[in-house]
Structures are given as C-alpha cells and as structure tokens.
ChimeraX commands (.cxc) that place a marker at each C-alpha (Angstrom):
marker #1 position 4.47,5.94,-12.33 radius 0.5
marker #1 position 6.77,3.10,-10.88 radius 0.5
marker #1 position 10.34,3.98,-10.98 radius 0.5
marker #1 position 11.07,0.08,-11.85 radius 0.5
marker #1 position 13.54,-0.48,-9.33 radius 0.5
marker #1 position 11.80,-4.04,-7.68 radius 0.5
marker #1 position 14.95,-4.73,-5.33 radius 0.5
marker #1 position 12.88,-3.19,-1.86 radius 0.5
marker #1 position 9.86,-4.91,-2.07 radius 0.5
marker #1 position 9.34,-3.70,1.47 radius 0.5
marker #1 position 6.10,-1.75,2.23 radius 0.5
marker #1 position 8.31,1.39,2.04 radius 0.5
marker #1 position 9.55,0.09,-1.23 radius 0.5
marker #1 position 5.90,0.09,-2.23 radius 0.5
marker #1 position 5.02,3.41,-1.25 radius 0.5
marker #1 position 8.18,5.38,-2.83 radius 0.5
marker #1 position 8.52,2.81,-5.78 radius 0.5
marker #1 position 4.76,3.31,-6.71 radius 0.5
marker #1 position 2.07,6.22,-6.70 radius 0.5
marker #1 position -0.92,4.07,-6.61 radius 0.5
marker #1 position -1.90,0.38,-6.22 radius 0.5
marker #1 position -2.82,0.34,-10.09 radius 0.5
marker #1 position 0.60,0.72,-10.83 radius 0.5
marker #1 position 1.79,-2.06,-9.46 radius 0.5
marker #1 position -0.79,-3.81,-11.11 radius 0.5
marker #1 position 0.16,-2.74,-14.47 radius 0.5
marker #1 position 3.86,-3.07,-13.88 radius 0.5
marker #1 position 4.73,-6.11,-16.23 radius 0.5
marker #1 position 8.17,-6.49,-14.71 radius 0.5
marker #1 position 6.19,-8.28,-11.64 radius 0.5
marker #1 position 4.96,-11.44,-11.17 radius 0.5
marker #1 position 1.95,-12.11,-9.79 radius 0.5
marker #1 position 3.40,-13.40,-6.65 radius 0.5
marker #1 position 5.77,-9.91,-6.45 radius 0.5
marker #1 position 2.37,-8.08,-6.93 radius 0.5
marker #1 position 1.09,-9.84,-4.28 radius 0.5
marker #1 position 3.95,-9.59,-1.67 radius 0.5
marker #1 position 4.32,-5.58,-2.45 radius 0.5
marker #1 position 0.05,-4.77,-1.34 radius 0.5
marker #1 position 0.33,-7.29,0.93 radius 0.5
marker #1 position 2.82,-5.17,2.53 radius 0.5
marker #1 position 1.73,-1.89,1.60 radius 0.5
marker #1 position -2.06,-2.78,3.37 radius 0.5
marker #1 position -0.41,-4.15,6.72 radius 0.5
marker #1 position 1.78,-0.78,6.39 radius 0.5
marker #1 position -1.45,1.19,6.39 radius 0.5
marker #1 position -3.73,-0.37,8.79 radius 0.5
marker #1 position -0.60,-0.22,11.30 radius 0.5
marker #1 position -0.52,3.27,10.92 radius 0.5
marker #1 position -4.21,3.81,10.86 radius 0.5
marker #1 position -4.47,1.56,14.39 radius 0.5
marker #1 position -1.38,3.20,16.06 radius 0.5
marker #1 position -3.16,6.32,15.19 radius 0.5
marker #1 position -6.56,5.39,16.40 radius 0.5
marker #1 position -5.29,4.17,19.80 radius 0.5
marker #1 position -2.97,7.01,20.10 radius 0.5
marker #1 position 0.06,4.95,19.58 radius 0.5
marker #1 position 1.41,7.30,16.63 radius 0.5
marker #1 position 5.18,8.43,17.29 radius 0.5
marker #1 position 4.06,11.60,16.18 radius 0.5
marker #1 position 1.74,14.82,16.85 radius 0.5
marker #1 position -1.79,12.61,16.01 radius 0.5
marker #1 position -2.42,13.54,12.37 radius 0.5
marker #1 position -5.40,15.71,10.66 radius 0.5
marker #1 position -8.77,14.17,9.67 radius 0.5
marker #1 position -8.34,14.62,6.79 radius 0.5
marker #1 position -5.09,12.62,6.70 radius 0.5
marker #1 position -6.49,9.87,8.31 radius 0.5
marker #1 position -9.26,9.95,5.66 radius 0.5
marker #1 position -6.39,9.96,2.91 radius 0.5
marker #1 position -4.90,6.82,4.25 radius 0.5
marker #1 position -8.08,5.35,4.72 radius 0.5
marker #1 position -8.67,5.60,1.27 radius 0.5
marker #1 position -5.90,4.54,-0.10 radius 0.5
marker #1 position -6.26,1.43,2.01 radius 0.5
marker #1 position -9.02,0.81,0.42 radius 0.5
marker #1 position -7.86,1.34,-2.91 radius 0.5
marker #1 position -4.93,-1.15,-1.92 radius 0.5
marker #1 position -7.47,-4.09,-0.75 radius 0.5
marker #1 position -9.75,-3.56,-4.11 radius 0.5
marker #1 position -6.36,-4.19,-6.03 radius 0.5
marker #1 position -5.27,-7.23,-3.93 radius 0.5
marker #1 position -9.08,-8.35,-4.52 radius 0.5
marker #1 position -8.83,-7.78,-8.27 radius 0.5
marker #1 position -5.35,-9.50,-7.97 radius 0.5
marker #1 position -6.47,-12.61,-6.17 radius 0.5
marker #1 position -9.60,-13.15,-8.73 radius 0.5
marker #1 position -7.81,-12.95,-11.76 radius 0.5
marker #1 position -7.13,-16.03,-13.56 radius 0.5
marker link #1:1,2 radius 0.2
marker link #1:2,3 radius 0.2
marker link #1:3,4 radius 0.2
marker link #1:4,5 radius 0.2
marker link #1:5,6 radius 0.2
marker link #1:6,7 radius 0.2
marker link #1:7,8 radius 0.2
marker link #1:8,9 radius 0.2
marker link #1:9,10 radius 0.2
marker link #1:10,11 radius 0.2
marker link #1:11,12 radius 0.2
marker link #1:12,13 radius 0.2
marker link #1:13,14 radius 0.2
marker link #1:14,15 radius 0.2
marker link #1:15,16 radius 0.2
marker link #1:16,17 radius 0.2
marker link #1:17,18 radius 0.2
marker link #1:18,19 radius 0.2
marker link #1:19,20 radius 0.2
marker link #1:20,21 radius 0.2
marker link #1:21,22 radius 0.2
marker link #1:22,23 radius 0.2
marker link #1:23,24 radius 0.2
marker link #1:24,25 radius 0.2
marker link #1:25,26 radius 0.2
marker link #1:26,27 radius 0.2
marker link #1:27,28 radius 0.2
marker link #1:28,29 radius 0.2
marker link #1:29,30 radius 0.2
marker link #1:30,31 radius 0.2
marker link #1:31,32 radius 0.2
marker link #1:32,33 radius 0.2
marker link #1:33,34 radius 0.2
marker link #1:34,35 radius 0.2
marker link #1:35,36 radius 0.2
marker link #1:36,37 radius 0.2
marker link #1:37,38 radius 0.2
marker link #1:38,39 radius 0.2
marker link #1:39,40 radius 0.2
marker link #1:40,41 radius 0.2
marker link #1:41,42 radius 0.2
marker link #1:42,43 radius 0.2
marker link #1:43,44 radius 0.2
marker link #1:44,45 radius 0.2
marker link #1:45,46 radius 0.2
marker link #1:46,47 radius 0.2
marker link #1:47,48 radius 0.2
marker link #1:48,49 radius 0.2
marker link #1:49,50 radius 0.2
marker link #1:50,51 radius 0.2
marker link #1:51,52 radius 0.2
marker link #1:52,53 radius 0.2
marker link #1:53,54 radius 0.2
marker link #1:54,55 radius 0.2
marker link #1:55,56 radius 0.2
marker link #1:56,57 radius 0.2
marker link #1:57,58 radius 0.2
marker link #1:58,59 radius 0.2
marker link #1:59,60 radius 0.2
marker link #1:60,61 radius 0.2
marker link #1:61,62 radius 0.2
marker link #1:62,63 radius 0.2
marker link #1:63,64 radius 0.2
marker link #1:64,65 radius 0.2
marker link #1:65,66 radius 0.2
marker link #1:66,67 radius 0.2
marker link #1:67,68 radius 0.2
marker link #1:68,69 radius 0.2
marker link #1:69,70 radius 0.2
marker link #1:70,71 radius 0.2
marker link #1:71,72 radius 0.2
marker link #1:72,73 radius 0.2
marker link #1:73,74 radius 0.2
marker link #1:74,75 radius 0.2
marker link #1:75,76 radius 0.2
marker link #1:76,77 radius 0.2
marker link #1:77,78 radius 0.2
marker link #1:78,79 radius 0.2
marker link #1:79,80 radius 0.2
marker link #1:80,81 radius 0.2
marker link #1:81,82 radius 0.2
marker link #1:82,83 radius 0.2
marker link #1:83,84 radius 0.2
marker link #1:84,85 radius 0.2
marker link #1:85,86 radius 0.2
marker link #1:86,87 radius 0.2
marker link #1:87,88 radius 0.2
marker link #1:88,89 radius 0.2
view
C-alpha cells in the first residue's frame, strides 16, 4: 500500500513508498510520466544490485540464493509493469 508521500521519487523512494510495482500503477496521484520515472528507477536500482552481486562487487557479506532469487523476481515484476505502462494508451 503506497504511503502517498511522492516528494522522493528516488529508487529508494520507490522501494519504501511502495510494496509492489502494481501499486504504483494504481496510485492515481501519479502521472504517467511519475509512474514511469519511479520503475525506471526502481529496475536500474535492482539490476545494480543484482550485477554488483554477481561480480562480487556487493558492499556486503554476498547474499543467500534465495535472496538473489527474490530480487530477481521482483525485477521482473518491475519490467512487466513498465511494459504494461509503456503499452497503455
């Protein structure tokens, strides 16, 4: 459930403001454009992480398999809604 607070449209914004890319799609506060901008962000966010990780770049102790499956998926669930956000109309 968004928390409607659209000042950070960062791709941290994204991720605290929203639990999944749906809701950003259903958020009628947003324009199309602000839709955009906020998965646009929120993909790049994850495929850093999930390329960082995969080279062994991560700042971190390397994460489980089962997180990298989890962000995986949720980059994909981000890319469908950017899809069905760039063929509407």
């Amino acid at each position: 459930m968004p928390d409607n607070n659209h000042q950070n449209t960062s791709a941290g914004g994204a991720l605290s403001a929203y639990d999944s890319p749906a809701d950003i799609l259903n958020d009628s506060a947003l324009t199309d454009t602000e839709k955009r901008k906020l998965l646009e962000d929120w993909k790049m966010d994850l495929d850093s992480r999930l390329y960082a990780e995969s080279e062994g770049m991560s700042s971190s102790e390397p994460i489980s398999p089962q997180e990298e499956a989890r962000l995986a998926e949720q980059e994909q669930r981000v890319s469908h809604a950017l899809d069905m956000l760039n063929h509407k109309s």
